[in-house]
C-alpha positions in Angstrom: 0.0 0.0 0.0 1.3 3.3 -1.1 1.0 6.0 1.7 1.2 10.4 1.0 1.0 12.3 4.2 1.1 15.6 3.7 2.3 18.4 7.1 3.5 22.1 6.8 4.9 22.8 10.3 5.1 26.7 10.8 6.0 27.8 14.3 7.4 24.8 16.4 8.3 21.1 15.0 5.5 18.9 16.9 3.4 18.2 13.6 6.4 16.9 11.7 7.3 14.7 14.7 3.8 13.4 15.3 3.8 12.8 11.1 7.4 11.6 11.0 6.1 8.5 13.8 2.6 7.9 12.0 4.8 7.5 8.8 7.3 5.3 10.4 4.9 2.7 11.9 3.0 2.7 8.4 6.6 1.9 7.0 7.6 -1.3 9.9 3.7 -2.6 8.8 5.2 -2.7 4.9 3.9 0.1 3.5 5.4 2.3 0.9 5.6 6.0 3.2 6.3 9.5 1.3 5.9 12.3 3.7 5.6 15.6 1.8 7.0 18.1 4.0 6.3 21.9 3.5 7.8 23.5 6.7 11.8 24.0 7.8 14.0 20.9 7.8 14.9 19.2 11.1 18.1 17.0 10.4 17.7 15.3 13.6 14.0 13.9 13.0 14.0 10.0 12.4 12.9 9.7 8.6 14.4 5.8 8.5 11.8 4.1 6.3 10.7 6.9 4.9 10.4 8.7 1.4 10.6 12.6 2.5 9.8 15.0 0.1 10.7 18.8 1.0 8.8 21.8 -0.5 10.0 25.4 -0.5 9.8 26.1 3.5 7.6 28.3 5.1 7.1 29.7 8.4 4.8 31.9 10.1 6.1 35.1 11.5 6.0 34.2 15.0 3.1 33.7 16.5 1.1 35.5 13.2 -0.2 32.7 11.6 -1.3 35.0 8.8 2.0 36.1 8.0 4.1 33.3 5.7 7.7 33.9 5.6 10.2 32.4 3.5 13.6 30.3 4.5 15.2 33.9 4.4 13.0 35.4 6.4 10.7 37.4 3.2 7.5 37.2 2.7 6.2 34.0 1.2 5.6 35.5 -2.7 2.7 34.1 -5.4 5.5 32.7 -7.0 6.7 30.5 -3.8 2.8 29.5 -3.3 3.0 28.2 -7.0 6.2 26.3 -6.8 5.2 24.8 -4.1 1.6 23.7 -5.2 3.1 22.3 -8.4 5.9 20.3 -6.5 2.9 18.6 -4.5 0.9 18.2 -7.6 3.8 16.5 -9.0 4.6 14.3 -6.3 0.8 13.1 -5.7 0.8 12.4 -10.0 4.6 10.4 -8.6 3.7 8.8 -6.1 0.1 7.6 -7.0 -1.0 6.9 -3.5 -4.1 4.4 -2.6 -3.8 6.3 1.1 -3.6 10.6 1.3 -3.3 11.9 4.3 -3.4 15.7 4.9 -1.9 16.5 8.8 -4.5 19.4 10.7 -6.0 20.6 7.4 -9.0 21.4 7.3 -8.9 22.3 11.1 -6.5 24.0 11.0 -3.6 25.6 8.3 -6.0 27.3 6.0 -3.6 29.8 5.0 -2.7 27.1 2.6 -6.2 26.0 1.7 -5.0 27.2 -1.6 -2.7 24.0 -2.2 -4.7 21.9 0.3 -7.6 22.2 -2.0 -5.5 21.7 -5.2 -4.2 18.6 -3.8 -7.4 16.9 -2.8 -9.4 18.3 -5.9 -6.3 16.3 -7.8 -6.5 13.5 -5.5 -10.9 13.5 -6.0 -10.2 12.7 -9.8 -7.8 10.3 -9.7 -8.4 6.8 -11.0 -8.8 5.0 -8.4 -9.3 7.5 -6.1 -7.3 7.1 -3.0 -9.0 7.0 0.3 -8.5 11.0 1.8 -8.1 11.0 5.9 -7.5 14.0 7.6 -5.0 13.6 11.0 -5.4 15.7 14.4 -3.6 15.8 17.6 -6.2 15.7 20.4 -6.8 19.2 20.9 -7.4 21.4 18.1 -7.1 25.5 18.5 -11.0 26.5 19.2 -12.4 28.1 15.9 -12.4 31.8 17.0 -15.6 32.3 14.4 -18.5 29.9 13.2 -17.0 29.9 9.9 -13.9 28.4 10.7 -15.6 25.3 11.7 -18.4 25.2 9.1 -15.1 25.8 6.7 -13.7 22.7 7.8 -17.3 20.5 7.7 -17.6 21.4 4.3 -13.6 20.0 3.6 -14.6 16.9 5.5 -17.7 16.6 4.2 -17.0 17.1 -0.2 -13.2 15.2 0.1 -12.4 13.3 3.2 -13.5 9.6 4.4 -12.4 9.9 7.7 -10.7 11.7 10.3 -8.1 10.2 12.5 -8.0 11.6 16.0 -5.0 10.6 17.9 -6.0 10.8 21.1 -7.7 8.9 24.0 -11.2 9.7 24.1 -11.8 8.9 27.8 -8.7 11.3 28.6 -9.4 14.0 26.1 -12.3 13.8 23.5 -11.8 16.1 20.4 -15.1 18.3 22.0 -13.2 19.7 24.6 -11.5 22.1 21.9 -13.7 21.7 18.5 -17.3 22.0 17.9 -18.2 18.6 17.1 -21.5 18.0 14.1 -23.2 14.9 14.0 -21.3 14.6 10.5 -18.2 15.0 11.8 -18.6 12.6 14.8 -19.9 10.1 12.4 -16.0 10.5 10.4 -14.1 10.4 13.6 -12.0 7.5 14.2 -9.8 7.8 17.5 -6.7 6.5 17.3 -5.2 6.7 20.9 -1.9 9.2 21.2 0.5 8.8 18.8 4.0 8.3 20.6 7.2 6.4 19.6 8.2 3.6 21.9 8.8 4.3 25.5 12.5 4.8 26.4 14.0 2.0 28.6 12.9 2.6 32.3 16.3 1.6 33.6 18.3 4.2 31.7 20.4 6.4 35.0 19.0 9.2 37.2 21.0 11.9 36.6 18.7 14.1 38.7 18.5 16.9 36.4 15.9 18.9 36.0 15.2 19.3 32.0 13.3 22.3 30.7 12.3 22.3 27.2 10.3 24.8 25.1 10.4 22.2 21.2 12.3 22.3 18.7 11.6 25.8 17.4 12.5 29.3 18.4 10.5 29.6 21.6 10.0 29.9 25.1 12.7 32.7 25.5 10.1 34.0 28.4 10.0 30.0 30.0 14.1 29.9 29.8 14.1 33.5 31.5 11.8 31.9 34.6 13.8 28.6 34.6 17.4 31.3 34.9 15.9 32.5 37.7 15.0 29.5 39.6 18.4 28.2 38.8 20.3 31.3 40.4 17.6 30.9 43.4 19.0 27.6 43.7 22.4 26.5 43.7 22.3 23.0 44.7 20.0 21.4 42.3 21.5 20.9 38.5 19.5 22.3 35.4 19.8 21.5 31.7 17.8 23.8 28.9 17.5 22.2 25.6 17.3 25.1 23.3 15.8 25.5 19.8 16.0 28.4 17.1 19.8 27.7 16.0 23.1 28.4 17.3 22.7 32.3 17.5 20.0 31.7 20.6 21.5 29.3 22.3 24.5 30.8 22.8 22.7 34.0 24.0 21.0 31.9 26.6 23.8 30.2 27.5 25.8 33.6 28.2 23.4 34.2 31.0 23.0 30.9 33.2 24.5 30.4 36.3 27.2 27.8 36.8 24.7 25.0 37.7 22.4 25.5 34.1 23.5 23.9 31.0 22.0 24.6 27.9 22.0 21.6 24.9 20.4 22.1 21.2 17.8 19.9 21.2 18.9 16.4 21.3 17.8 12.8 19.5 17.8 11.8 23.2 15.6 13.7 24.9 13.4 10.9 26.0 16.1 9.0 27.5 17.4 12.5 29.5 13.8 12.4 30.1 13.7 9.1 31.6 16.6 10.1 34.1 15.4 13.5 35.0 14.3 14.8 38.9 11.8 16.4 37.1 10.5 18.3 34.0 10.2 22.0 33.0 8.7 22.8 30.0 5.5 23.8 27.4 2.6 21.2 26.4 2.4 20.7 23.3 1.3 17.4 22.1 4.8 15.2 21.8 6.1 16.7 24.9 3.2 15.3 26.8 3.1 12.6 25.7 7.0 12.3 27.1 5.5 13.1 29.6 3.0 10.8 30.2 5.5 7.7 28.5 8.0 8.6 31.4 5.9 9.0 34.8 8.7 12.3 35.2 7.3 14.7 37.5 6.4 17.5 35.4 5.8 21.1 35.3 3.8 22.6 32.2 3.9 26.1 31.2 1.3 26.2 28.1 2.8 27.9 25.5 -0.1 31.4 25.2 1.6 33.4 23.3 -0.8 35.5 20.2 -4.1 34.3 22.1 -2.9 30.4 21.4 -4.8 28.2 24.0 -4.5 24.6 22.8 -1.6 24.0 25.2 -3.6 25.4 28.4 -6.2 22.9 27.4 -4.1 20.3 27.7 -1.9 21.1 30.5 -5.1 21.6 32.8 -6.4 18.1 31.7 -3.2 16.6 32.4 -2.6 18.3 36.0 -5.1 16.7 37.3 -2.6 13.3 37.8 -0.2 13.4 40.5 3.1 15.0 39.8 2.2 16.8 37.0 1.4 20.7 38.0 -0.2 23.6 35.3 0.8 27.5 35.4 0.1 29.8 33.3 3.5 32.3 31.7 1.8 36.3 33.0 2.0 34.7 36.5 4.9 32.2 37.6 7.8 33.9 38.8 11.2 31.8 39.6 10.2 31.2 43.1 6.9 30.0 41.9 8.6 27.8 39.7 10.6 25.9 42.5 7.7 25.7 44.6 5.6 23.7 41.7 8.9 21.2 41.5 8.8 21.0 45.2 4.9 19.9 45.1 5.3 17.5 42.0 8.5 16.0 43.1 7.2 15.1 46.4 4.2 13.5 44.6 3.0 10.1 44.9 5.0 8.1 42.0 3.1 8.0 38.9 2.9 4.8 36.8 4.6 5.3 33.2 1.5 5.5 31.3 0.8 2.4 28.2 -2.5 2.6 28.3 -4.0 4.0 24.7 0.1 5.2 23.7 -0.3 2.9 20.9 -1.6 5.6 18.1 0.4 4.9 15.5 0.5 1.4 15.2 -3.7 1.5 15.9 -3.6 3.8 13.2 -2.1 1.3 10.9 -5.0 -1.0 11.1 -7.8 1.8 11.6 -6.4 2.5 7.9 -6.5 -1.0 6.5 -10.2 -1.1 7.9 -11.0 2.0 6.0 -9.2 1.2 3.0 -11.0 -1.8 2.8 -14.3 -0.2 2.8 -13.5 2.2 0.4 -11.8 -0.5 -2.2 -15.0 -2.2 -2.4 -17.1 1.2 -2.0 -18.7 0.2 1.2 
């Protein structure tokens, strides 16, 4: 079975990670994997297994999500917008897949609903015509107008057979965030959380504390917090992993104090993970789910930033477990950050979590189901 999935990360790296592992346990089943990849590389992502296919990056500018800026840092021109939706033309006619799978859209990226709706008006009138499934993380960024969702009922609804939600629905159902029609809960098709193996449990304690903000250029206001704390205290050890290139990191590493080291982000964060006194960082989907995969004690500071709440959706839902605590940016202060490791270090141990981790691979056969359906038009 030939397999497109289709992501454009803009701001941090989560939706090519979550992509990147969907793709990889589609590859271990024996399928034939292109991911088609429309934001900034990310050397250090695992593509084994996988055809990767990079378009012309964009990002937004910031937190502007209406604002598309080139690898240079221009604005996106008409002209990038056409190369790009004629290299995914070209590599949908290439690749000829009996599986297209578009990552958020229509939920959420419709800046580019211009070569979303190229591609799946291609895809409609191909012969056959593949089966179209949409992919979302468990919480989606609430529509700030009607529109938005009725937009993405009628994409659903004229070129998509399902949607995958990969999430646990007894943990958090995709109605928390999204306004949920009776057409669109008929397409739904959870998947549990889509997570790459758990790291061994046995790996050392190095009793670090390990703040992270993701792989893009971030969380300088977290990293400001966690300098604080650090300076506050001298006897505990600190490690930032710090995104945005070389230029930042060594701008945050200027300031720490003697017992704060500061990493680019690193292939092994989820084995530092594993060995760490406890965890500082954002919530966006893969970090939680680190999270969660680790039984860490675990601080989250939802990234809020532009009026962005998707991360203090999450973080409240997952705070209410032992050692996991929730504070919002506008109000910790370094001594409020100690005093939430304090209370989540000294929390009763919580279980690695297994239960429903197993997205990926349940999204392998939630595929063949579907596919099977739709070969013999059922």
């Amino acid at each position: 079975m030939r397999v497109m999935i289709v992501v454009t990360h803009l701001l941090g790296t989560g939706h090519l990670a979550r992509a990147l592992t969907l793709g990889r346990a589609l590859a271990a089943a024996g399928r034939d994997v292109t991911v088609v990849s429309g934001g900034g590389p990310v050397p250090h992502f695992d593509t084994s297994g996988l055809r990767l296919v990079q378009l012309p990056p964009l990002r937004s500018d910031g937190v502007d999500f209406t604002r598309l800026l080139d690898a240079d840092g221009a604005v996106a021109t008409d002209a990038l917008h056409a190369q790009r939706q004629a290299l995914l033309s070209d590599s949908l006619a290439a690749v000829a897949p009996q599986v297209l799978i578009t990552e958020l859209f229509p939920f959420g990226r419709r800046i580019l609903r211009a070569e979303f709706g190229a591609l799946l008006a291609q895809a409609r009138g191909m012969q056959p015509r593949p089966l179209v499934l949409s992919s979302i993380r468990d919480i989606l960024a609430p529509p700030s107008k009607p529109a938005k969702a009725a937009f993405a009922d009628d994409m659903v609804a004229q070129f998509y057979d399902g949607v995958l939600v990969h999430s646990d629905p007894d943990l958090i159902p995709l109605d928390r965030s999204w306004p949920v029609s009776q057409m669109l809960a008929e397409r739904l098709h959870y998947t549990g959380f889509v997570a790459p193996a758990p790291p061994d449990a046995d790996v050392p304690q190095h009793g670090e504390v390990l703040v992270s903000a993701g792989g893009g250029a971030v969380g300088d206001a977290l990293f400001d917090l966690v300098l604080g704390a650090a300076r506050r205290d001298p006897d505990r050890t600190w490690r930032c992993l710090v995104g945005g290139g070389p230029e930042r990191l060594a701008q945050i590493a200027a300031r720490a104090p003697a017992n704060l080291s500061v990493d680019p982000p690193r292939p092994d964060f989820r084995t530092l993970l594993q060995g760490a006194a406890a965890s500082v960082s954002m919530c966006g989907y893969n970090t939680a789910m680190d999270v969660l995969q680790t039984g860490v004690p675990a601080l989250f500071v939802p990234f809020d930033e532009g009026g962005e709440v998707e991360q203090g959706i999450r973080a409240d839902a997952l705070a209410a477990q032992p050692g996991i605590a929730s504070a919002r940016l506008e109000t910790l202060t370094p001594d409020g950050v100690l005093a939430a490791l304090d209370r989540v270090i000294a929390a009763p141990e919580r279980p690695r979590r297994t239960h429903g981790m197993s997205g990926a691979e349940a999204t392998v056969g939630i595929i063949d189901t579907l596919y099977e359906r739709h070969a013999h038009g059922t």
